[in-house]
Each structure stands twice: as C-alpha cells, then as structure tokens.
C-alpha positions in Angstrom: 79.1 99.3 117.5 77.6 96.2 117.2 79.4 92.8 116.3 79.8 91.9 113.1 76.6 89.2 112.0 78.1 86.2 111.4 78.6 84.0 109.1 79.2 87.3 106.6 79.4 87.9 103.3 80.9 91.5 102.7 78.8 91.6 98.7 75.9 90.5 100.3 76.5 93.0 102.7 76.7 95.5 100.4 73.9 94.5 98.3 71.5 93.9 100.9 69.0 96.4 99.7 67.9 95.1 96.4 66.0 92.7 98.4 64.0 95.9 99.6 64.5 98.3 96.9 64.5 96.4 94.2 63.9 99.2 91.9 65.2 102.5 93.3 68.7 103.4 91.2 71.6 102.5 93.1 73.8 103.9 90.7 74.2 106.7 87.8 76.6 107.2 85.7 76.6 110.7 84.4 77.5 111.8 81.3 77.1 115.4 80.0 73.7 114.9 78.2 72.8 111.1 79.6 72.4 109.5 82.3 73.4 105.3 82.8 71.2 103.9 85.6 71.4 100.9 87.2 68.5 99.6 89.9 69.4 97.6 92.8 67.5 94.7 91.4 70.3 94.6 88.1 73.5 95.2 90.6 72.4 92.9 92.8 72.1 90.2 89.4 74.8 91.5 87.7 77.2 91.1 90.5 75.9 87.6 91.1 76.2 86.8 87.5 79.8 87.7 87.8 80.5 86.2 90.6 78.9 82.7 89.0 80.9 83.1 86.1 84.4 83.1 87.5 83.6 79.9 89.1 81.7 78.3 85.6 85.6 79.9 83.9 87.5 77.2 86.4 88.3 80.1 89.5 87.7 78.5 93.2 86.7 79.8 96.4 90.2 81.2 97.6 91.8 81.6 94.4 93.4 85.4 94.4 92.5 87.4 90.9 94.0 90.2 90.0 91.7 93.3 88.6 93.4 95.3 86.1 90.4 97.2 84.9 90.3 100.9 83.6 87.7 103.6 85.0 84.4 101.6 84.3 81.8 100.1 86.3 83.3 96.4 85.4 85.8 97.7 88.3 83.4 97.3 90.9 81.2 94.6 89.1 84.3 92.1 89.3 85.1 93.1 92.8 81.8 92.3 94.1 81.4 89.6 91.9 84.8 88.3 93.0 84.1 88.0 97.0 80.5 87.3 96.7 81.5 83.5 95.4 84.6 84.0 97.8 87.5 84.5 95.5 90.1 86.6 96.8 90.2 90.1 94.1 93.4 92.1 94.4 92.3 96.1 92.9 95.3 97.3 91.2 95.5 100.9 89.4 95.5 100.4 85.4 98.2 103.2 85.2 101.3 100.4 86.9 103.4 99.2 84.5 104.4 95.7 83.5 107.8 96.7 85.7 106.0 97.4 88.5 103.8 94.3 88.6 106.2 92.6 88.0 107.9 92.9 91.7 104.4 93.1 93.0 102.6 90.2 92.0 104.4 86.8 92.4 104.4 86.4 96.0 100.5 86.7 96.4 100.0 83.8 94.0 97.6 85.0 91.8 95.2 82.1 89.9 94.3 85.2 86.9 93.5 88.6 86.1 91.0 90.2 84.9 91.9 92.8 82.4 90.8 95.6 80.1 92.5 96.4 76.6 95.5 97.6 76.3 96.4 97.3 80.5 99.9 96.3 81.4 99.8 93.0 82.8 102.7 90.7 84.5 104.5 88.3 82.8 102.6 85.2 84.8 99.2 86.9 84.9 97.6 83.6 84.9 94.4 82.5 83.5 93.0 86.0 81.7 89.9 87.0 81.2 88.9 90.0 79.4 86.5 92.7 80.3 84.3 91.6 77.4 84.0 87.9 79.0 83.6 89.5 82.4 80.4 91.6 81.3 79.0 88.8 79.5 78.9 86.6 82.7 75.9 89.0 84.2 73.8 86.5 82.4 75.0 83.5 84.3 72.8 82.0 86.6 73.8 82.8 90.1 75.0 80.9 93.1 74.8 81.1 96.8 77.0 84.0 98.2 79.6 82.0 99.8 78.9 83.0 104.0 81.4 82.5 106.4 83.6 83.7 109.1 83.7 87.7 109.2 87.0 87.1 109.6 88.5 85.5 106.8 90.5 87.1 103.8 87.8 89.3 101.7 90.8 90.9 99.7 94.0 92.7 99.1 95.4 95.9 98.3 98.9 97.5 98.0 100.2 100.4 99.8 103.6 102.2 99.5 105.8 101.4 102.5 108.9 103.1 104.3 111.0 100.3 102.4 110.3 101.0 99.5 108.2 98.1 97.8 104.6 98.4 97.7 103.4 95.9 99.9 100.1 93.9 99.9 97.4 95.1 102.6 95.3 91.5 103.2 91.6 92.6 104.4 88.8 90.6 106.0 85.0 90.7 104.9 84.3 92.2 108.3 86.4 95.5 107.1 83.3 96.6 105.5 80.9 96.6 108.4 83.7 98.8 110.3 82.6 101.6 107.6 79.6 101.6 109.4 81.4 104.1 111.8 81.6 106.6 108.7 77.7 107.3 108.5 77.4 109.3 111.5 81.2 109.8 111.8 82.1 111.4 108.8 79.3 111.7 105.7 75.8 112.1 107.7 74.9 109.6 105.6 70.9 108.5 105.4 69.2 106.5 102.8 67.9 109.3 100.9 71.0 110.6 99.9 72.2 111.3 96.5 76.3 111.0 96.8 78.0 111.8 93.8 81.8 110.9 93.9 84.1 113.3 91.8 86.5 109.7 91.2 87.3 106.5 88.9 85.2 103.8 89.5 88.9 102.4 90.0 89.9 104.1 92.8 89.4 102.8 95.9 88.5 106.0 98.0 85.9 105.8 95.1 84.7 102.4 95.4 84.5 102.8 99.2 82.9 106.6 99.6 81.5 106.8 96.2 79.9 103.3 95.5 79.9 100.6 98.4 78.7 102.5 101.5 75.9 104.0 99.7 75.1 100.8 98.9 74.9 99.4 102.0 72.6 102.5 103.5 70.3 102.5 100.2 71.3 105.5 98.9 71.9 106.4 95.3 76.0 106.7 94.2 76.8 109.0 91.3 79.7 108.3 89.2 81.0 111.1 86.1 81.2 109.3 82.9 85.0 108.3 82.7 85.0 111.4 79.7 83.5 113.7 81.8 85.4 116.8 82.0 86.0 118.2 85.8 84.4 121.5 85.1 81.2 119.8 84.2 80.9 118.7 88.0 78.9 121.8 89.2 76.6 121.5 85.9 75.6 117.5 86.9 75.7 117.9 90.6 73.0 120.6 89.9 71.3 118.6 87.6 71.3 115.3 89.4 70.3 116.7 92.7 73.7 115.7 94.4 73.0 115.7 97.9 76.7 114.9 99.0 79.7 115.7 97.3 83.4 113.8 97.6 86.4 114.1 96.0 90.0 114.6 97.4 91.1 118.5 97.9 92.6 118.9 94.1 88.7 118.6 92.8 88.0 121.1 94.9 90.6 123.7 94.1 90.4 123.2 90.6 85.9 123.9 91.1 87.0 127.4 92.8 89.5 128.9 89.7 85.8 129.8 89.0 84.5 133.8 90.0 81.1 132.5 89.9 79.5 131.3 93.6 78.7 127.6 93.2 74.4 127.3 92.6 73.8 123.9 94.1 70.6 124.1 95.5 70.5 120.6 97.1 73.5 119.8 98.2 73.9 119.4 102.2 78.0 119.5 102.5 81.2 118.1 100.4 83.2 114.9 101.8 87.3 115.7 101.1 89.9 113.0 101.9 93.2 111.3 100.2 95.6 114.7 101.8 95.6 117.0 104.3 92.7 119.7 104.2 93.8 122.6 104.5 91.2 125.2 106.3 91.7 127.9 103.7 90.0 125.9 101.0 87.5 124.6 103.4 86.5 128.1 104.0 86.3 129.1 100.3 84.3 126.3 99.6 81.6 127.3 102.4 81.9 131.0 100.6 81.2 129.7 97.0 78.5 127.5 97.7 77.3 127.9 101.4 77.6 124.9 102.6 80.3 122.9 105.0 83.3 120.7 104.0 83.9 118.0 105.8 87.7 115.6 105.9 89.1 112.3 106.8 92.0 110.7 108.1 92.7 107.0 107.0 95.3 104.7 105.2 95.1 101.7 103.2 95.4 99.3 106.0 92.3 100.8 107.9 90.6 103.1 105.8 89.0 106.4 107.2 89.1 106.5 111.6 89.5 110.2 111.7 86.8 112.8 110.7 85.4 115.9 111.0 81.3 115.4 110.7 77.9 117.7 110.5 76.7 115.9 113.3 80.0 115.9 115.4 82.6 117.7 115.9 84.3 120.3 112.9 87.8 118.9 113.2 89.2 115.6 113.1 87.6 113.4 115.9 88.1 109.4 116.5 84.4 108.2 114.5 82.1 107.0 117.1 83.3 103.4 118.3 86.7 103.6 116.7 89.8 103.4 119.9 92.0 105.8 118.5 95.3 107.0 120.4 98.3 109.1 120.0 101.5 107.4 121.0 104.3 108.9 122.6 108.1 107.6 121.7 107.5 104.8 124.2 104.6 103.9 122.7 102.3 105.1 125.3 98.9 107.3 124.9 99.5 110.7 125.3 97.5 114.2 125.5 98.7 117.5 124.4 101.5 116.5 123.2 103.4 115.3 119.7 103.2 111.5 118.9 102.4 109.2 116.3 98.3 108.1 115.1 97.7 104.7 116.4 94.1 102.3 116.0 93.4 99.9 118.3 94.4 96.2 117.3 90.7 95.3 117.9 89.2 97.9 115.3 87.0 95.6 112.9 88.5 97.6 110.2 91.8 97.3 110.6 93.3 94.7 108.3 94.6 91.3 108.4 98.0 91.9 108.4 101.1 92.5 105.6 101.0 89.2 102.9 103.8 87.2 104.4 105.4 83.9 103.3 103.7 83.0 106.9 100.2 84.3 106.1 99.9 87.8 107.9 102.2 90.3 109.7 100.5 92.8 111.8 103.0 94.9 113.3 102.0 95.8 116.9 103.4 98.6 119.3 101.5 97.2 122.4 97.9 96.8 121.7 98.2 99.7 119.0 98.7 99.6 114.8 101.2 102.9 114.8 101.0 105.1 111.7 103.1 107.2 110.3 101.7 110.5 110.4 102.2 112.8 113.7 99.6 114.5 115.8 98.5 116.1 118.8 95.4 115.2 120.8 93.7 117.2 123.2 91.9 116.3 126.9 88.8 116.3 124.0 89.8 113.7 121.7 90.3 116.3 119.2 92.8 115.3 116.8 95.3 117.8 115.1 97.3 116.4 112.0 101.0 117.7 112.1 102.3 115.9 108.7 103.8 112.4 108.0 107.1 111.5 110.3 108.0 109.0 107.5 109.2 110.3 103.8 106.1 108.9 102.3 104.6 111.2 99.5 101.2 112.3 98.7 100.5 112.5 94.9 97.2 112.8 94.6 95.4 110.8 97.1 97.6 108.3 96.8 100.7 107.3 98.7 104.1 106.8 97.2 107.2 105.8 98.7 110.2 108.0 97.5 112.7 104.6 97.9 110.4 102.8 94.7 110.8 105.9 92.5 114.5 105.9 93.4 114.4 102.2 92.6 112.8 102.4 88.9 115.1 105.1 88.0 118.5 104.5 89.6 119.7 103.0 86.5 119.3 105.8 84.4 122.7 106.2 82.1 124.9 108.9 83.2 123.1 109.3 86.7 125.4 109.0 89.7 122.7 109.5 92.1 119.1 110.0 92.9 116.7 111.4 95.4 113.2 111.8 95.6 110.9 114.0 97.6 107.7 116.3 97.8 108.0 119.5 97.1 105.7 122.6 97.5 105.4 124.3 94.3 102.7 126.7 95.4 100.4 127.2 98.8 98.9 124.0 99.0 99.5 122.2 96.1 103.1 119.5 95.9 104.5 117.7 93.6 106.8 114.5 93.5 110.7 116.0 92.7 113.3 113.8 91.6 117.3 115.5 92.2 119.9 114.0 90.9 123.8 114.2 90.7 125.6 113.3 87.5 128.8 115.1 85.3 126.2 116.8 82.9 122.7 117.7 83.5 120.3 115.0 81.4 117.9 115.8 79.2 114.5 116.2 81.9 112.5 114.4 78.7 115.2 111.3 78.8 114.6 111.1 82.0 110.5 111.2 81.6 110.8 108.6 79.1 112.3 106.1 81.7 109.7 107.3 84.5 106.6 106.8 81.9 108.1 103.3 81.0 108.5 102.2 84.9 106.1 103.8 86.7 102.2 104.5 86.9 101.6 108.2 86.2 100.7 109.9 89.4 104.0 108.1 90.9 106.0 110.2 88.0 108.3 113.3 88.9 107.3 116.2 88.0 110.3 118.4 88.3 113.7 117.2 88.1 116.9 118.7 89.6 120.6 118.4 88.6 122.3 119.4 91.8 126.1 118.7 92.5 125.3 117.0 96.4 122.5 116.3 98.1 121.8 118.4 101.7 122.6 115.5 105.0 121.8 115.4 108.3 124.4 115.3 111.2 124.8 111.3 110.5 125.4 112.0 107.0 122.2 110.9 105.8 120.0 112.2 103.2 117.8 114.7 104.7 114.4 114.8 102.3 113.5 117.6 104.3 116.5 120.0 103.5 116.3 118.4 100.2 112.7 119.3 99.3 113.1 123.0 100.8 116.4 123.5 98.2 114.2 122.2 95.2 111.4 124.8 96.3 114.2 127.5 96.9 115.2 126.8 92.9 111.5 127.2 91.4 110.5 130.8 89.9 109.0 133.0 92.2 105.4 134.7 91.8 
C-alpha cells in the first residue's frame, strides 16, 4: 500500500472528489416516495461551512467536541466539519444516557457538544451548540482544511472493554487512508457504484461503509430516511439502482421472513459485518436474490482487516497489505492451530492508543495488537473465526461489556446479585440476559425501568432470570459460559 501523503487532512481526503465531480450526487437519502440529494459540490461546502463555524463559535484547533446527534445527516456533517478545521469530534450513540456519560466523558476533556433535541447530555457538556446552529453554519465562509501530520489525533471513539468501562479509542487522520485496503479487500468497490447502507447515519459501521469510503472512491452512498421502514429496503434498492448492499446480519434475516425471491436487478453482492456470519444466511441470501454475500472482521480500534471479497478469496482473508497473525499463548504466530487475532503494530489503521492521563496506551504483545476473538489460520492465510475468548457481547453490531451492565444495575433494591451474558434464543439470533439472585423474584418491568434509565437501548437485557446461584468454574468463579447455556436451557422450546 502506499504511504500515507503527507501533510493529510482525513475530510479533505474524503472530500477530494468534489473538486472533480462537482456535480455527480454523493449522497441520497431515501425516503419511501422522495429522494434528498446532495452533490459533491454542496458536501464539500457544507462540510466546510461547518467546519468554519465551530471555529467563528470560539472552538480551536485541538479542542475535543462531543457529537450527540440523532440519525441525520448533521451526524456526518459535524464530523467532517469537525476534523476538517482540526478539532478533535468524539461520535457518541444518542441512545447513552446521562448515567453513562457521565463516567465516560470527563477524562477526555471535552471543550462542547454538539447536540440534537431532546439527547441526554453530561452534566459538564461544555459550550453547546444545537443542531439548528450547526446546520446554519453551512453558510459560513470556509477556511483552509487544517493539513498536517498523518499521524496526529483525527478523533475518538468508545469501545466496551474486558473491565468493564467503555474506554476511549484515540484515532489518527491516517486511519482513513488504511480503508483503502477495503476496496479490493472486501466491497469491490469502483467509482460507479451505488452503495446503499441499511444503517443510521450515526453509526459508525454506517459512516465508515455507508458514507466515507464511497466518498473517497467517488461513488454515490445511499442512506433510508431515518423513518424508513426495514421492509421498504428491497422496494428502494430496486428503485435506486443499489449496486452494493451493507447492513449487519439482523437486516438480512429480517429481508428473508419474506417467500418472495428478492428482484434486484442491479445489485452486484451484499456487504455484512458488526457479528459473526453465519454461512446458512449467506447461502439463503445467494438463493433469494442470486447474488454473493460478502463479511468482515474488525473492531473499534482498527476497523475492518478481515474479509471475504468478489475478487479474493470467499472466506475471511487478511485485506491485501494488512500483517495479520494468529497468536499462540506465547504470543507467537501460529498455523493450524487455536490462537488469538492479532494486527501488526505498524497497520496505518490501527489506532493511536487507549486515552490515558499520559496521552495513549497501546497495549503490545510483541510487535502485535492482540484481540479478543479466537481463530485458526491455515498454511493459506485463510482465517476461521471460532468466537470471542473474552465475555464481551454482541448486541447488534455493537460491543458490550457484561461488567458495565452489571455495574448500572447492581444497585437494584432487593437484588443480591447479578450476572450478565449472551444467550442464544434461537439459531443464530442472541440476546443480552441478565440472572440474578435475590429472596423473591422482582418484577422483570422494575427491573427494565432501571436498565432504560442507565443504559442506551441495545445495551438493555432482554430476558431476565431469578436463579438461586450462579453456575462456577473449578476456581469458583462465574462461568458466563455455563451461565448463558442454563438461561438457554430455561427458555420455551419450539
């Protein structure tokens, strides 16, 4: 791959083609009898326009703003807008409560937020501005983008970790040249492509898949009207000539409850990430609409390294110029046998480090970033997921850690206890399950009344489990294992 241009700019990078297609539509947002289009010519403006207002509202190059933004295309406009004038934005979903930013926030020393109506904010947000405000700043004439060192901080995101506390993912503007590597490596991406994402324009697998690496080719993104109903997705990719199709693997099963095979006559293949893909609903897919389905393997600190391809191989492969390895327990590369996914420390996209009182903390085995998630690789490259060796939980797309759930709701009155895990509710669909021990079983809507309080939606149990002790391991700790299979041995059989 080649180096990353330098000095950088990663909205300038992104917006590059307005320059040289001023006119073609970058982006549509779809709606069940209209269609919003925006040219590359009015992104390009708009973002700059932002990006000039922030620093005409008193925000400096460096400052850290908080985006607490709803599904809407000011999402991405203040992200762009943000970095382009080299203020630091920090994505947040709208659905975290006041509790959870709260714990979140203060050590990353936010300057303001951004924020639509009605969005839980922290108690020291900072200077504010509303989403109103931010759209009316398109107007303002823009500045240079602010050029620099590829390296530098671009922006930060949370992740779930093993400890519990969500923890702040610091990235560099050169993170989005490494998505270069997913063109070939995982979408078959070209210019001419019409990509329509099945996500919120506040998501990031959105704003990364759906939004800026179109961008940066020159293709044409897609985005549902945030009221669009799911089952409308066949009717507009139809309609809209959609030439690629991504979404994470609950889209997908919820498009094949239909009888009907799939008529959409320009679509190439569908792009699935944010959980495991499981080959059964690859293969209906391919049966209802003839074409292929194609996954990815990433996580917050890196993004996508692992993908199957049209060009490349069908199963998950290391993208063309990515180092990928897995480690054994001595943290060595190994073949055929179980280990843990690792990056190289040198991957452009891997991030800056953990926000630390210090500055960064990139935790090294070696010359490797070790994940969490076991694997196999064969004398191919070839790449074969086995599941997570951590008790992270996947809830839809998104990563939860059970020890913050625990957290918001140890307090409950009348709980002794409380354990979290993902359970299996039916083939290939889970769902977060909270057990608990206490003298009487609690009302299940007392305790959903706390959860909805404290924490954002998709981080929310959905079943809960009076149980008089919790299944241990020979050490006596909690095994979320054992724990998860008794929960699934409790639900009604088919």
């Amino acid at each position: 791959m080649e180096a990353v241009p330098s000095p950088f700019n990663l909205s300038a990078y992104v917006l590059a083609q307005a320059d040289a297609n001023p006119d073609k539509v970058a982006l549509a947002i779809l709606g069940p009898s209209r269609a919003e289009r925006w040219s590359y010519a009015r992104l390009a403006s708009t973002v700059r326009g932002v990006g000039a207002g922030l620093l005409q509202a008193g925000f400096a190059p460096g400052d850290r703003l908080l985006i607490r933004l709803e599904n809407s295309v000011s999402f991405p406009l203040a992200y762009l807008g943000a970095i382009a004038v080299g203020i630091v934005p920090i994505p947040t979903s709208a659905q975290l409560t006041q509790f959870e930013l709260n714990k979140m926030v203060p050590p990353l020393g936010i300057a303001g937020t951004v924020a639509a109506p009605g969005v839980a904010l922290p108690e020291n947000a900072g200077k504010t501005i509303s989403e109103a405000d931010l759209l009316a700043m398109q107007d303002t004439p823009p500045v240079p983008f602010d050029m620099g060192d590829p390296n530098r901080l671009a922006y930060i995101i949370f992740t779930s970790g093993t400890g519990g506390t969500p923890r702040a993912v610091a990235h560099a503007h050169r993170a989005i040249w490494a998505r270069r590597m997913m063109w070939d490596g995982w979408y078959g991406l070209t210019p001419n492509d019409r990509l329509l994402h099945a996500g919120a324009f506040n998501w990031t697998f959105t704003l990364g898949t759906g939004l800026m690496d179109p961008w940066a080719i020159g293709a044409t993104a897609l985005i549902p009207d945030r009221d669009t109903n799911i089952d409308m997705l066949p009717l507009l990719l139809a309609r809209h000539d959609a030439t690629l199709f991504a979404g994470a693997p609950g889209v997908f099963r919820r498009l094949l409850k239909t009888p009907e095979r799939l008529n959409l006559p320009k679509l190439r293949h569908a792009l699935c990430a944010g959980e495991h893909l499981q080959d059964s609903l690859r293969s209906a897919w391919t049966d209802a609409t003839g074409t292929g389905m194609y996954d990815a393997y990433g996580m917050t600190e890196c993004s996508t390294f692992l993908s199957a391809s049209p060009a490349g191989a069908p199963s998950l492969t290391p993208q063309p110029g990515r180092k990928v390895a897995v480690l054994d327990a001595d943290g060595h590369p190994t073949r055929n046998a179980e280990g843990n996914i690792a990056v190289s420390h040198d991957d452009p996209g891997l991030m800056l480090g953990y926000v630390s009182d210090d500055g960064y903390d990139l935790p090294l085995t070696g010359d490797w970033f070790k994940t969490a998630d076991l694997a196999t690789q064969d004398d191919d490259g070839r790449i074969r997921y086995l599941g997570r060796d951590s008790d992270l939980m996947n809830a839809g797309g998104f990563r939860v850690s059970p020890l913050e759930v625990e957290a918001a709701l140890s307090d409950i009155p009348g709980l002794d206890t409380i354990a979290v895990c993902e359970v299996e509710v039916k083939a290939g669909t889970t769902v977060i399950a909270a057990a608990y021990t206490a003298a009487t079983t609690i009302d299940d809507a007392a305790l959903q009344a706390v959860a909805t309080e404290r924490l954002a939606r998709y981080k929310q149990p959905r079943l809960y489990v009076h149980m008089d002790a919790f299944p241990t391991g020979p050490n006596g700790k909690l095994s979320r294992r054992a724990l998860a299979a008794s929960i699934a041995d409790r639900l009604p059989k088919d």
